[in-house]
C-alpha positions in Angstrom: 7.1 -31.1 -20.4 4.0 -29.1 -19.4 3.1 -25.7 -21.4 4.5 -23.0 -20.4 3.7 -19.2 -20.5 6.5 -16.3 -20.3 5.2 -13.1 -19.5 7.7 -10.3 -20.1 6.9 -7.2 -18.5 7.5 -3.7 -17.1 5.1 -1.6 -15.8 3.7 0.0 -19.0 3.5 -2.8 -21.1 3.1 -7.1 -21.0 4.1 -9.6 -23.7 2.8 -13.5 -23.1 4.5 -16.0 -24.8 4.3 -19.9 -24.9 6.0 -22.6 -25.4 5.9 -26.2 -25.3 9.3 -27.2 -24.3 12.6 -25.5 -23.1 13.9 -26.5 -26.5 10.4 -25.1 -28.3 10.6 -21.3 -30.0 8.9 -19.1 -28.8 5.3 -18.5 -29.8 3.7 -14.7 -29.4 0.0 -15.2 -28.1 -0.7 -11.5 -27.0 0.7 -7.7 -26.0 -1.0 -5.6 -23.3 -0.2 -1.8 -23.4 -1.2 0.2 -20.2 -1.3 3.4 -21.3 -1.8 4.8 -18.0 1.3 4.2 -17.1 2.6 6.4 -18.9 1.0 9.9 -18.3 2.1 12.3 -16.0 1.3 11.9 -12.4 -0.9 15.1 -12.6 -2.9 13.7 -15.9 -3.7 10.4 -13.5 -5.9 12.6 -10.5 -4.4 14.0 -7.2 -7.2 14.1 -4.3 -4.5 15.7 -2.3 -2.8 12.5 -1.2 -2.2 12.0 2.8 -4.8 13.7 3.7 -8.5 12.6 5.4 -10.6 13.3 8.1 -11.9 10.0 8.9 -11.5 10.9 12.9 -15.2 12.6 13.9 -13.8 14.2 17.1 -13.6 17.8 17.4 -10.3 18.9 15.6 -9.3 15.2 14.8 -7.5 14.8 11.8 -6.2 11.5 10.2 -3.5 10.7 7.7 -3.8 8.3 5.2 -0.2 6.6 3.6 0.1 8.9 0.4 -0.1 6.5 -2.6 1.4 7.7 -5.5 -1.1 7.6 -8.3 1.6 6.0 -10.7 2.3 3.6 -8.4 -1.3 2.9 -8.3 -1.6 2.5 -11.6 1.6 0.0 -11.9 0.1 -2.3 -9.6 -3.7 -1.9 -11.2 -1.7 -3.2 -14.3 -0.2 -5.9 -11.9 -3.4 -7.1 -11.2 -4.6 -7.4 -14.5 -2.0 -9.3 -15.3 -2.2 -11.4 -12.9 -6.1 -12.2 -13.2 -4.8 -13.1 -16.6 -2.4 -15.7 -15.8 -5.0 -17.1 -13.7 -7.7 -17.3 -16.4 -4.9 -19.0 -18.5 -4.5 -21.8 -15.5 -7.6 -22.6 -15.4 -8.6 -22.6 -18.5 -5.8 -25.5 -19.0 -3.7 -23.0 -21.6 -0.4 -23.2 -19.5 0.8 -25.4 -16.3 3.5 -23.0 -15.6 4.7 -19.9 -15.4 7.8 -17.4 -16.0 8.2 -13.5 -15.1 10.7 -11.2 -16.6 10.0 -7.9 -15.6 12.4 -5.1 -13.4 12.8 -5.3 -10.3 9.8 -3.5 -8.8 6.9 -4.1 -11.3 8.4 -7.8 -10.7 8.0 -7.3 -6.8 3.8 -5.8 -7.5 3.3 -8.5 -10.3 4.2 -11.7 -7.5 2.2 -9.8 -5.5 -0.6 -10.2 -7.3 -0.2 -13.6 -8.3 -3.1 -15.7 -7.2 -2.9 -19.0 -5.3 -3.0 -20.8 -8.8 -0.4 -18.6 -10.5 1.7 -19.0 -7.2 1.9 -22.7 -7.7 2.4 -22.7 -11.1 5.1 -20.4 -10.7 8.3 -21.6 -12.6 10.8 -18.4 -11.6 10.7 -14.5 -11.5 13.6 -12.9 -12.5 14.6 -9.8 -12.4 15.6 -8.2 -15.8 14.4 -5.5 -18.4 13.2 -7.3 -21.3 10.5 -5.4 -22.9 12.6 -3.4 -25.7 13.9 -6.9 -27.3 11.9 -8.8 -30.2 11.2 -12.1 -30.4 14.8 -14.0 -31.8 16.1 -11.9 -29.0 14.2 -12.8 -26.3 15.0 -16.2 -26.7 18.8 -15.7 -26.4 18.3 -13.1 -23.5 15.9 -15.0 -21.7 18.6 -18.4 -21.6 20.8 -16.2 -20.5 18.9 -14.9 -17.4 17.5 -18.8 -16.8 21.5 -19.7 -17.0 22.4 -16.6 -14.3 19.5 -17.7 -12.6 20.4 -20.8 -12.0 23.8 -20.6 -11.2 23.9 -17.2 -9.0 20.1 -17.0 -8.0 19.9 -13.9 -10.3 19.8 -12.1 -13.8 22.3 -10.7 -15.5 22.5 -6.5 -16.5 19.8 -6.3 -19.8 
């Protein structure tokens, strides 16, 4: 079997783990907190969202979508993670990939995901796994591979 990375994640915080085999432990290689995240919407910046004048005729006025500044901040984080997993590939560290993460972050992280990390893709579930240590994980994560494959989903964390 080919290395594999698991990247269990929400949209405040990412833990990559490795492992060799499905029968392998786990091995912790690295924790990203995204602060940002966290804070308040007000603490991130509000430019008056939905509004711009990008129309030069007389009285014309144009709205932009509003974009949360939380949600831009989740799907910053998304990117970083993603450009990660992509070093990682090429680099030669992993050959595939797993995704735990809830249901939206896990929607913004695929997203992300560049043509490498796309192929290299192993399966995206969708379950809250942050909270749990590492002798958890492995249980929980067998679990949600085991739902996975026999329902196409994840179990309730």
């Amino acid at each position: 079997m080919r290395a594999e990375w698991i990247v269990v994640a929400d949209a405040a915080s990412a833990r990559f783990l490795r492992r060799e085999s499905d029968a392998d432990p786990l091995v912790a290689l690295e924790t990203i907190a995204h602060d940002e995240s966290r804070q308040k919407p007000s603490a991130l910046g509000d430019d008056r969202l939905g509004h711009g004048s990008g129309d030069r005729t007389p009285g014309g006025v144009s709205f932009a979508p509003r974009t949360d500044p939380k949600r831009r901040e989740h799907e910053h984080f998304a990117r970083q993670l993603a450009h990660r997993l992509e070093q990682a590939l090429e680099r030669g560290e992993c050959e595939r990939i797993s995704l735990y993460a809830p249901p939206r972050f896990l929607g913004e992280l695929k997203a992300a995901l560049g043509p490498a990390a796309s192929k290299a893709l192993r399966v995206a579930i969708d379950v809250d796994l942050v909270r749990y240590g590492l002798d958890e994980l492995e249980s929980r994560i067998a679990r949600a591979l085991a739902a996975h494959a026999t329902h196409g989903q994840a179990p309730a964390s």
